[in-house]
C-alpha positions in Angstrom: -6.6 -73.0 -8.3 -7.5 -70.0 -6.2 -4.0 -70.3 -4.5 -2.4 -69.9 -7.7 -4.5 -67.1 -9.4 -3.5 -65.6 -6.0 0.0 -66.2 -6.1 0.4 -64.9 -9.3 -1.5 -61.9 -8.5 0.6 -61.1 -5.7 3.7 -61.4 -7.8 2.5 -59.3 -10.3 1.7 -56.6 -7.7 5.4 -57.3 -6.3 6.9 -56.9 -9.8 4.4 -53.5 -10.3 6.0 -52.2 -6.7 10.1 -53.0 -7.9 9.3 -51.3 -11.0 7.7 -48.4 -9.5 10.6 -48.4 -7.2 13.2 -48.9 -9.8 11.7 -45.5 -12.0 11.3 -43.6 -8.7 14.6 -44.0 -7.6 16.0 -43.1 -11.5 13.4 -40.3 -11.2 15.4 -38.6 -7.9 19.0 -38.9 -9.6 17.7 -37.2 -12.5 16.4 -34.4 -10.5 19.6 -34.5 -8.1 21.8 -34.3 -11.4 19.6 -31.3 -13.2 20.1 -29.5 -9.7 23.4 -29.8 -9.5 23.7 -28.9 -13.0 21.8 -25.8 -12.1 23.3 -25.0 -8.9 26.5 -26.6 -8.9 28.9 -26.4 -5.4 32.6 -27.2 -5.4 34.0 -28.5 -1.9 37.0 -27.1 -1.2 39.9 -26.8 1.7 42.4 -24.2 3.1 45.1 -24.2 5.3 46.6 -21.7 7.8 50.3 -23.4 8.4 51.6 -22.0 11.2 55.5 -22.5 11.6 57.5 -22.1 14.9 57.9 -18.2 15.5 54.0 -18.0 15.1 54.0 -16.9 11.2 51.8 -18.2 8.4 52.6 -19.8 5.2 51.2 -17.9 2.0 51.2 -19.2 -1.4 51.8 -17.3 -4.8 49.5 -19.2 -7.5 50.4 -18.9 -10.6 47.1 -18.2 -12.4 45.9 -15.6 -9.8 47.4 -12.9 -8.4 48.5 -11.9 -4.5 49.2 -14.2 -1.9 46.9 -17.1 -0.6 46.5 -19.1 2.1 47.1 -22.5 0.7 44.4 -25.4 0.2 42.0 -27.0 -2.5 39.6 -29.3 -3.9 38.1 -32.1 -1.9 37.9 -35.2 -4.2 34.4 -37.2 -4.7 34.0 -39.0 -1.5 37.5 -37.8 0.6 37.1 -36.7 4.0 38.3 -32.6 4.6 41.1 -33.1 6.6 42.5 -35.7 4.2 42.1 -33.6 1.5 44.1 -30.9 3.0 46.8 -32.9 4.0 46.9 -33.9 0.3 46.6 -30.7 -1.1 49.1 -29.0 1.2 51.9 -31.8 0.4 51.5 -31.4 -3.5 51.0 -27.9 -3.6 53.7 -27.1 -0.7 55.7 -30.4 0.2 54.1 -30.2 3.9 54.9 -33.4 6.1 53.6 -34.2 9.5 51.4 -31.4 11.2 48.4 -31.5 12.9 45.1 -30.1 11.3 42.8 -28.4 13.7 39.5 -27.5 12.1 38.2 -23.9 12.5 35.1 -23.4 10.6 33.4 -24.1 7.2 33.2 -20.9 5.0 30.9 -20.3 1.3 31.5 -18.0 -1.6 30.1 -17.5 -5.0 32.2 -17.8 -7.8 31.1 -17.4 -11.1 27.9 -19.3 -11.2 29.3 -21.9 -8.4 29.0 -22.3 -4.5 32.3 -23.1 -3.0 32.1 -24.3 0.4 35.3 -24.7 2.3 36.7 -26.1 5.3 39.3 -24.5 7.1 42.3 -25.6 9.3 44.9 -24.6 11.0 47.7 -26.2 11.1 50.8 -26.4 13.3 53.7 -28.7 13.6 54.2 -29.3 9.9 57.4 -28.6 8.2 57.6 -27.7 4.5 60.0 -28.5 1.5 58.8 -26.2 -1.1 59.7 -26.6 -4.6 58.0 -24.4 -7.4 55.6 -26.6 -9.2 52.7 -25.9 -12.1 50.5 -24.5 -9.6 52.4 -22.6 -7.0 55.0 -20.3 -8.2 56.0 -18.9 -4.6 55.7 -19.2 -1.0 56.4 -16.7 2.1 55.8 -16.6 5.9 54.0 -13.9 7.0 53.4 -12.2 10.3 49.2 -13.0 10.4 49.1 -9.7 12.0 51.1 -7.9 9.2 50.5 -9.9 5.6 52.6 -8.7 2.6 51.2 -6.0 0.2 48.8 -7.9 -2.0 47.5 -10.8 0.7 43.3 -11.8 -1.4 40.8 -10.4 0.9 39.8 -14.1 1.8 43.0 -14.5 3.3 42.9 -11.0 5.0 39.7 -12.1 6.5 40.9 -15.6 8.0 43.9 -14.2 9.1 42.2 -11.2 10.8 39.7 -14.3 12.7 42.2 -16.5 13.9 44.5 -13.3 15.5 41.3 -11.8 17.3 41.1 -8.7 15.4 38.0 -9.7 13.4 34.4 -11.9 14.5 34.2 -15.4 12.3 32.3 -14.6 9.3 30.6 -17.4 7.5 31.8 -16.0 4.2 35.1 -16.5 2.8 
């Protein structure tokens, strides 16, 4: 009889322990969703595509102004490089290339950290059609960017020709 008082007890106690357990765990992804709620940070990706003669590829969006270095959003769970790759063949039509990862940058926009990971890439050739997103493309001399080139570009551009120390900040 002892044996079974004792068995019971000790499931009882296991069952307390798996609940406990069970309403800790849902406790931490509550917290992890208010904080992200709160502080929410968007992964993103950019490309410098470099073509033959040693220029750069720049993008026109259409719902910004100025010229860009191309790239985008990471999607829940895709590895960087990947998501390049993808971006830069919707966005710009790239195929083949070689990404070579340079650095991983933040900004603030708005009330949301963007991270980013940033690539050169070389090797690539690129069929560009206008699309929904990109209204134009150009290759630039890095060293001598059209009128107009975002300051996040400048920057990048200004790192990978020597003229200007890596900043962590896009």
């Amino acid at each position: 009889m002892e044996a079974l008082r004792a068995g019971k007890g000790a499931a009882a106690a296991l069952r307390k322990t798996l609940i406990k357990d069970k309403l800790e765990k849902a406790a931490f992804r509550l917290l992890m969703a208010a904080k992200a709620l709160a502080r929410p940070t968007a992964f993103g990706v950019a490309g410098a595509v470099f073509d033959g003669e040693g220029r750069v590829l720049l993008v026109r969006h259409r719902y910004m102004s100025g010229w860009h270095l191309p790239g985008g959003g990471a999607g829940p769970g895709e590895a960087p490089v990947a998501a390049l790759m993808r971006e830069l063949e919707e966005e710009v039509g790239l195929s083949g290339g070689t990404a070579d990862f340079r650095g991983l940058y933040t900004r603030k926009v708005g009330f949301v950290g963007n991270v980013i990971a940033f690539y050169r890439v070389t090797g690539a050739a690129i069929a560009f059609k206008p699309n929904l997103e990109i209204a134009a493309v150009c290759f630039a001399d890095p060293l001598a960017p059209p009128p107009g080139t975002g300051p996040g570009t400048l920057r990048r551009l200004a790192e990978l020709t020597g003229q200007a120390p890596v900043s962590p900040h896009w």
